[in-house]
DRENVOVO-20716 format. One record per residue: residue in three letters; x, y, z of N, C-alpha, C in turn. Coordinates in steps of 0.02 Angstrom, whole numbers. Layout:
PT,ala,X,Y,Z,X,Y,Z,X,Y,Z .
...
END
This chain:
PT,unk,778,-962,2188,745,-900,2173,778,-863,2115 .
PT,unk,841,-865,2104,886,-830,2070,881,-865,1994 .
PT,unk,854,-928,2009,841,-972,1926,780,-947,1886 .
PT,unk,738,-934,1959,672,-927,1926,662,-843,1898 .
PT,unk,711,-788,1927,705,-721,1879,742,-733,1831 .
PT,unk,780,-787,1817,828,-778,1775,778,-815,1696 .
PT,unk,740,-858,1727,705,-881,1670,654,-838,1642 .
PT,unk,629,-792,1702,570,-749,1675,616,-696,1631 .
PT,unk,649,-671,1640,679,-615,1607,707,-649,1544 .
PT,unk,738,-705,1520,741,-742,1458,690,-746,1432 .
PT,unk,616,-764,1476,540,-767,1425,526,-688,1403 .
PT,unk,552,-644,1452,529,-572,1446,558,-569,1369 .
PT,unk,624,-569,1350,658,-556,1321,642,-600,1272 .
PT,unk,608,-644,1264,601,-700,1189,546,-652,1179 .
PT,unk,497,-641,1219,442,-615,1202,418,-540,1163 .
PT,unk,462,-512,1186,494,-450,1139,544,-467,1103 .
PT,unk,577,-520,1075,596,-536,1023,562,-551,966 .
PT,unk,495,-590,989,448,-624,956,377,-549,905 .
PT,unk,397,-516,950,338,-466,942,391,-412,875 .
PT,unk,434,-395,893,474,-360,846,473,-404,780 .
PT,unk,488,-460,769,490,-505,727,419,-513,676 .
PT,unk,358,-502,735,307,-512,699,294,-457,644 .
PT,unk,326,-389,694,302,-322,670,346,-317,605 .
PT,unk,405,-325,603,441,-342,555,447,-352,486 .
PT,unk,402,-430,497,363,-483,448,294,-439,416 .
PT,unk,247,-407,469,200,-378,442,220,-321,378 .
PT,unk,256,-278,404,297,-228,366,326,-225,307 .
PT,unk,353,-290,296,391,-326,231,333,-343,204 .
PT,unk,270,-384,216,212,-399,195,168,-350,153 .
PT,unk,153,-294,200,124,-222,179,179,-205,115 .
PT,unk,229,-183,109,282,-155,72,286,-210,10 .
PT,unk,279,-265,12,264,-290,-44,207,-288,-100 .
PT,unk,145,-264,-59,79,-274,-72,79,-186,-117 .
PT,unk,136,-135,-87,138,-83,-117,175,-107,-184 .
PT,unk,222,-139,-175,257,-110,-195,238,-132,-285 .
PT,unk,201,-192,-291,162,-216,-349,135,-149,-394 .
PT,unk,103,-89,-352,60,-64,-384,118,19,-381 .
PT,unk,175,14,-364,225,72,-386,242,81,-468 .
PT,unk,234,136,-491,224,174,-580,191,194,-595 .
PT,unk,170,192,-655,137,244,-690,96,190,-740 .
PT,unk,10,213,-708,-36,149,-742,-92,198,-797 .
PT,unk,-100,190,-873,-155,218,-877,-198,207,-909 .
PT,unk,-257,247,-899,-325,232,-911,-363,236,-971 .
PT,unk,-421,272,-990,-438,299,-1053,-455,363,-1060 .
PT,unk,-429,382,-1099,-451,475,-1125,-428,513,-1082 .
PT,unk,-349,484,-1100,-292,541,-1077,-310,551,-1005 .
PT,unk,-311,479,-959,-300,489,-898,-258,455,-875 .
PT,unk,-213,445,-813,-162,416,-788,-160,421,-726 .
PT,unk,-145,360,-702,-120,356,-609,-55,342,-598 .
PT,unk,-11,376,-558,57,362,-523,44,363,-476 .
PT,unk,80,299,-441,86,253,-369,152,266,-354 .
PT,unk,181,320,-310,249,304,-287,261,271,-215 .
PT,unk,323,238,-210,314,205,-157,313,243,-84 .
PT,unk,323,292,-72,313,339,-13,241,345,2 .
PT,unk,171,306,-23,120,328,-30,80,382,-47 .
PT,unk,125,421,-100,88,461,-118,94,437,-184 .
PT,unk,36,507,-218,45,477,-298,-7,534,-332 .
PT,unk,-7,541,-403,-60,580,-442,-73,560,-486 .
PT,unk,-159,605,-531,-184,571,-565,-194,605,-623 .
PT,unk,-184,628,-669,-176,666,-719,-254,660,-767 .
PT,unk,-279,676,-785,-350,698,-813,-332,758,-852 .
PT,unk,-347,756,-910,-328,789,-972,-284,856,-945 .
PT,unk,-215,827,-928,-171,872,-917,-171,920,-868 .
PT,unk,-228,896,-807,-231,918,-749,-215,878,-699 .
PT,unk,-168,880,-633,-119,832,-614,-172,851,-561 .
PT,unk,-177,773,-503,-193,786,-442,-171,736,-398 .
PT,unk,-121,766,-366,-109,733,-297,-144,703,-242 .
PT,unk,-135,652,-219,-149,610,-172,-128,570,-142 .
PT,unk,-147,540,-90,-101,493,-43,-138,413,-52 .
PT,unk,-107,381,-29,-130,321,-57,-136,273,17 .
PT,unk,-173,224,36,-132,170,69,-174,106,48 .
PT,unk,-140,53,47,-169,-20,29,-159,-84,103 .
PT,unk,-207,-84,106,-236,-142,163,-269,-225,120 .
PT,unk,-247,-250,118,-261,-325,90,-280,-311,1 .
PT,unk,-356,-335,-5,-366,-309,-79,-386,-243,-82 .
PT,unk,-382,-198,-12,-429,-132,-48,-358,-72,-39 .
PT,unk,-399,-30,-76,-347,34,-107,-396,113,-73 .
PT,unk,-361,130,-35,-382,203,-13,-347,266,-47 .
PT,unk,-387,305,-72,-339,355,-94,-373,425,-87 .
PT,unk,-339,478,-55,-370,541,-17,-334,594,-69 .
PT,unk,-377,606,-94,-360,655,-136,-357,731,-110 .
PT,unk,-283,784,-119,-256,841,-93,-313,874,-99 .
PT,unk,-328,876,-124,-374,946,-173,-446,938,-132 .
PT,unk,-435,922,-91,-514,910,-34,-562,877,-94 .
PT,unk,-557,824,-136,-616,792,-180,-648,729,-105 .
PT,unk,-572,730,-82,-606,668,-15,-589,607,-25 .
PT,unk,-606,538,2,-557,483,-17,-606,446,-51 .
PT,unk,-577,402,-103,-615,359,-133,-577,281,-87 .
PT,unk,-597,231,-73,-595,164,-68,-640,121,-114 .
PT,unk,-578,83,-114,-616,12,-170,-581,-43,-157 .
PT,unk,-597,-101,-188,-558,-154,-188,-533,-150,-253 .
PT,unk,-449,-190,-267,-404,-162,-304,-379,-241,-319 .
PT,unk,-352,-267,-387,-329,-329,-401,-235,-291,-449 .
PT,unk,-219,-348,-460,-160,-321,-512,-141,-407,-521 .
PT,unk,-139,-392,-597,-134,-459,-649,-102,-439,-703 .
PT,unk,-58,-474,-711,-6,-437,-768,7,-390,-761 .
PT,unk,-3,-333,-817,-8,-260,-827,-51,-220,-825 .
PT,unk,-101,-256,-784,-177,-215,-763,-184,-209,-718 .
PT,unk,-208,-151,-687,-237,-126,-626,-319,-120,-632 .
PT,unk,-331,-172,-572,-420,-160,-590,-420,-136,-506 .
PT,unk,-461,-89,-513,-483,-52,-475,-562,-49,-461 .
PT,unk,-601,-89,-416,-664,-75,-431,-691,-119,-476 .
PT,unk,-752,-125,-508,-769,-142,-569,-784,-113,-639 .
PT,unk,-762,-46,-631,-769,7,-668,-666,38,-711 .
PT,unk,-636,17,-675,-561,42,-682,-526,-1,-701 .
PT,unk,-482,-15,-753,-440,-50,-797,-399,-14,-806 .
PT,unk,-335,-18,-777,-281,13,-814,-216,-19,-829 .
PT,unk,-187,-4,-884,-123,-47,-896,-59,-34,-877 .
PT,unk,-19,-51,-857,42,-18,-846,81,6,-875 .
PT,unk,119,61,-871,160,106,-933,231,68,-909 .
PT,unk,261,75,-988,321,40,-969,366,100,-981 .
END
């Protein structure tokens, strides 16, 4: 009897080993997928996006800054803008020094 709690509590214990590990792995996964699109990318006619890695970030439009929060889930990009405009989602690529956003958004990366 004493073998058989002793084995369950080793499976207990792999098993919440196993689950931390996954969560882990996911985390490092996500944080990479940010971390591609962290700086300062911009657009045309004196507009610009900053991605910092804390998920927030702003967007500058002829010298008017606006804050927002950001989060990225596989290819798409959510971003909730402070200023109650509301969130835009899209699907989002990054290739070289471009950020395509949508099929409408091209931006290059500032070095």
């Amino acid at each position: 009897m004493k073998s058989q709690k002793g084995i369950s509590l080793i499976s207990l214990l792999l098993v919440i080993i196993i689950i931390f590990l996954c969560i882990f792995l996911f985390m490092n996964i996500s944080n990479k997928n940010n971390s591609k699109i962290v700086g300062s990318w911009e657009f045309q006619y004196g507009t610009s996006y900053t991605f910092k890695e804390d998920g927030t970030g702003s967007t500058n439009i002829f010298n008017n800054k606006i804050e927002f929060t950001y989060k990225i889930k596989s290819n798409k990009i959510s971003i909730t803008y402070n200023n109650g405009q509301g969130t835009f989602e899209n699907e989002y690529s990054i290739k070289d020094d471009k950020l395509y956003i949508g099929d409408d958004i091209v931006c290059t990366k500032v070095k």
